[in-house]
C-alpha positions as CSV (number, residue, x, y, z in Angstrom):
1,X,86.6,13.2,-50.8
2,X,86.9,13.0,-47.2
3,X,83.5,12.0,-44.8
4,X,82.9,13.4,-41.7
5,X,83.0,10.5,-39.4
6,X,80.1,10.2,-36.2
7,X,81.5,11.1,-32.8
8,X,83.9,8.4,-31.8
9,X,82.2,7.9,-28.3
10,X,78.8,7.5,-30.5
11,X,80.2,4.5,-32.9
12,X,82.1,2.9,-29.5
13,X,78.0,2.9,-27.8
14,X,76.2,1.8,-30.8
15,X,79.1,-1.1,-31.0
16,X,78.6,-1.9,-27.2
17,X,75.1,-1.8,-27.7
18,X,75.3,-4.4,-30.3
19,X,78.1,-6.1,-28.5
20,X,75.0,-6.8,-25.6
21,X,71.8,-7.3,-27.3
22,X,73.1,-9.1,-30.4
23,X,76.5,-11.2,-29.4
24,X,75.7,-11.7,-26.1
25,X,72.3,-11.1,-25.8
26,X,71.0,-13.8,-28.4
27,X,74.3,-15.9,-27.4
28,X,75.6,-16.0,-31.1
29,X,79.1,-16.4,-29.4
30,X,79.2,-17.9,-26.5
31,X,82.8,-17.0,-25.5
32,X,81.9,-13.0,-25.7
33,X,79.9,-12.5,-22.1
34,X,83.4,-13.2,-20.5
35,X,85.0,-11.1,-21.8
36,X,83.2,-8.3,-22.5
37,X,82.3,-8.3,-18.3
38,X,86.0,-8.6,-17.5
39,X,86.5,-5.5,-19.8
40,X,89.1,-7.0,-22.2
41,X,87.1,-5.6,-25.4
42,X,89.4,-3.3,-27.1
43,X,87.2,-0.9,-28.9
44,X,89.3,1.3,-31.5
45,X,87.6,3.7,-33.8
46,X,89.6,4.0,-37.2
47,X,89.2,7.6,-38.5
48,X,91.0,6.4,-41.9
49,X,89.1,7.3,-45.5
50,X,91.0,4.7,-47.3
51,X,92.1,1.2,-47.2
52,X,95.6,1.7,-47.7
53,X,95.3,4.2,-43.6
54,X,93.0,1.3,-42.0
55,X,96.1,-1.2,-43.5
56,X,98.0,0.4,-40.8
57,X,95.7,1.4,-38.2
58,X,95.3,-2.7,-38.6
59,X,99.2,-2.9,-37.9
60,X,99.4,-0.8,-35.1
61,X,96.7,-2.3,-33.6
62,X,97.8,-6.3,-34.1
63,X,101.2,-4.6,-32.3
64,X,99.4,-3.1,-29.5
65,X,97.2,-6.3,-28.8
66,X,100.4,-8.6,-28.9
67,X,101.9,-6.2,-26.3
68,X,99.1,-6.4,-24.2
69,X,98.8,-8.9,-21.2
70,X,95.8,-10.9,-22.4
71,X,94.1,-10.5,-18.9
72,X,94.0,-6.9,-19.2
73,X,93.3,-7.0,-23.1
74,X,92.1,-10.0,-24.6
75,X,90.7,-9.0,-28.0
76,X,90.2,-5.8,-30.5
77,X,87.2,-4.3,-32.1
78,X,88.9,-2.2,-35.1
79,X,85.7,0.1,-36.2
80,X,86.2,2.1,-39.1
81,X,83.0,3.8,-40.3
82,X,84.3,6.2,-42.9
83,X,86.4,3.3,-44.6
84,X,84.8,0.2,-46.7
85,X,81.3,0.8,-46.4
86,X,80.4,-1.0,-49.4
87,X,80.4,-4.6,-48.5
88,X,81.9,-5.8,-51.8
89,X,85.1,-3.4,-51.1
90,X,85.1,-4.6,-47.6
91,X,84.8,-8.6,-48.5
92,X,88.2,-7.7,-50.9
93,X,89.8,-5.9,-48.4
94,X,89.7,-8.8,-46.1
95,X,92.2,-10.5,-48.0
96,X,94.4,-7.8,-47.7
97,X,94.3,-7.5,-44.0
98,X,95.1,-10.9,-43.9
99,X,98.1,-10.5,-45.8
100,X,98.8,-7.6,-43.4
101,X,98.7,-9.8,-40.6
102,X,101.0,-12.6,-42.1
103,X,103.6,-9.8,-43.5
104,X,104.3,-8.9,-39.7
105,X,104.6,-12.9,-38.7
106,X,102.0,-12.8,-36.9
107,X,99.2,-15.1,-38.6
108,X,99.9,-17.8,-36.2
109,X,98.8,-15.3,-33.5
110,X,95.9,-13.7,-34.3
111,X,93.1,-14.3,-37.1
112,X,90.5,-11.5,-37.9
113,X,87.0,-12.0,-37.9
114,X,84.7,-9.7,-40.2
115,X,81.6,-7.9,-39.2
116,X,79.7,-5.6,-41.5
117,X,76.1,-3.9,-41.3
118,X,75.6,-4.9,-44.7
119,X,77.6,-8.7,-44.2
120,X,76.3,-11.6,-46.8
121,X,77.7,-15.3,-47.2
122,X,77.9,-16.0,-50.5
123,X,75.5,-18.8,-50.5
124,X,72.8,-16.2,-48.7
125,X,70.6,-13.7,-50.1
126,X,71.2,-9.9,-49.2
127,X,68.0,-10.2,-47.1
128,X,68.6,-13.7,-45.4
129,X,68.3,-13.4,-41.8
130,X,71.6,-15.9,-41.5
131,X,73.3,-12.9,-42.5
132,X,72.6,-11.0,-39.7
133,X,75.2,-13.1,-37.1
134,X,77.8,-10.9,-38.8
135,X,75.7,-7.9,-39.3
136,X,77.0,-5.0,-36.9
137,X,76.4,-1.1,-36.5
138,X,79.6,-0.3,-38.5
139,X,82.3,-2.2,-41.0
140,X,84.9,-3.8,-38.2
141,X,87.6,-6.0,-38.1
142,X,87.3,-8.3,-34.7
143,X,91.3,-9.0,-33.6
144,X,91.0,-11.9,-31.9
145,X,94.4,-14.1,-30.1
146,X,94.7,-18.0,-31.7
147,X,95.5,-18.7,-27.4
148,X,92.1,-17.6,-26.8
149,X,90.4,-18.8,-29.4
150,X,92.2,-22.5,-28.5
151,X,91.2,-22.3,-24.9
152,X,87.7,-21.4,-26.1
153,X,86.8,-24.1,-28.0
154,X,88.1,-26.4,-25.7
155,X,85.8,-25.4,-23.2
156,X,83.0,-25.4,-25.6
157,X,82.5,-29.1,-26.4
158,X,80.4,-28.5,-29.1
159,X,82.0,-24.9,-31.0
160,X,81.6,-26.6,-34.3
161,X,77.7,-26.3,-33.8
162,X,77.7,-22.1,-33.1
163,X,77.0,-21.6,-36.6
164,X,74.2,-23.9,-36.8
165,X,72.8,-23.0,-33.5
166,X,72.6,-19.0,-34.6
167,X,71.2,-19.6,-37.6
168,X,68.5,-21.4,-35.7
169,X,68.1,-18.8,-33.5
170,X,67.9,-15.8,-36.2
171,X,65.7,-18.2,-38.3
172,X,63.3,-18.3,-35.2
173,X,63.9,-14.2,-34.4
174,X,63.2,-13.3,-37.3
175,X,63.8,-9.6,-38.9
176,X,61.2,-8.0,-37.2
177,X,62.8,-9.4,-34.0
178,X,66.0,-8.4,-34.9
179,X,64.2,-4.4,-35.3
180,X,63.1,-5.1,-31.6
181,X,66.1,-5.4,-30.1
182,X,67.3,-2.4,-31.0
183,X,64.0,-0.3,-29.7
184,X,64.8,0.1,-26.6
């Protein structure tokens, strides 16, 4: 069964969006303001219907971003909102996109990190507000460089505390603060 897919220019704004007010705006990581002013956000919209077509949209993307001169391109937001919309499928598939990644050589490279409107840790409840530093508009795979991610944390003396800091910050948002962000 195939699903028609929102307007590609749609998903890309309501990822921006949440890109500002959420990542940026509450600081949950510190190393995306850079970037995202310098315009070396990649933002790819998948139009695959099954995980076996995002598998290589997830190729061809970890090619293109290794080709890319890091000034210019630093990182990739691989959206795919007709693809793993249930969180459980997408939690499985993550293992195989890893895989992916490793079956090209490149793991040493590049590491993915996972977004999802419907994210959970497994220590969380589905309605825990910790959950929300991975919630995002649509299911996405964040491509991100090991150089960058290396020259990051060295010039964030205390990385190791992000987490706790953005749980803090959530904690003290709240989820009707999280619904006021996105009023505007």
């Amino acid at each position: 069964m195939t699903v028609e897919l929102p307007p590609t220019e749609a998903v890309t704004a309501a990822t921006q969006r949440w890109l500002e007010r959420a990542v940026i705006g509450l600081n949950l990581c510190p190393f995306a303001k850079a970037v995202h002013v310098h315009q070396r956000v990649r933002y790819c919209v998948s139009a695959a219907q099954y995980a076996d077509e995002l598998l290589e949209d997830l190729s061809r993307e970890i090619q293109a971003l290794r080709t890319m001169d890091p000034d210019v391109c630093e990182t990739t937001l691989l959206i795919h909102p007709g693809v793993l919309t249930e969180f459980i499928e997408y939690s499985h598939f993550l293992r195989a996109a890893e895989a992916a990644v490793a079956k090209q050589g490149l793991a040493e490279e590049f590491q993915i990190a996972s977004f999802h409107p419907d994210y959970q840790f497994s220590d969380a409840g589905p309605d825990d507000i910790e959950n929300y530093t991975n919630r995002s508009p649509y299911p996405m795979l964040h491509l991100l460089r090991e150089a960058s991610i290396a020259r990051a944390v060295a010039a964030f003396p205390d990385a190791a505390m992000i987490y706790e800091k953005n749980i803090e910050t959530l904690r003290r948002l709240g989820h009707e603060g999280w619904r006021r962000l996105w009023l505007v």
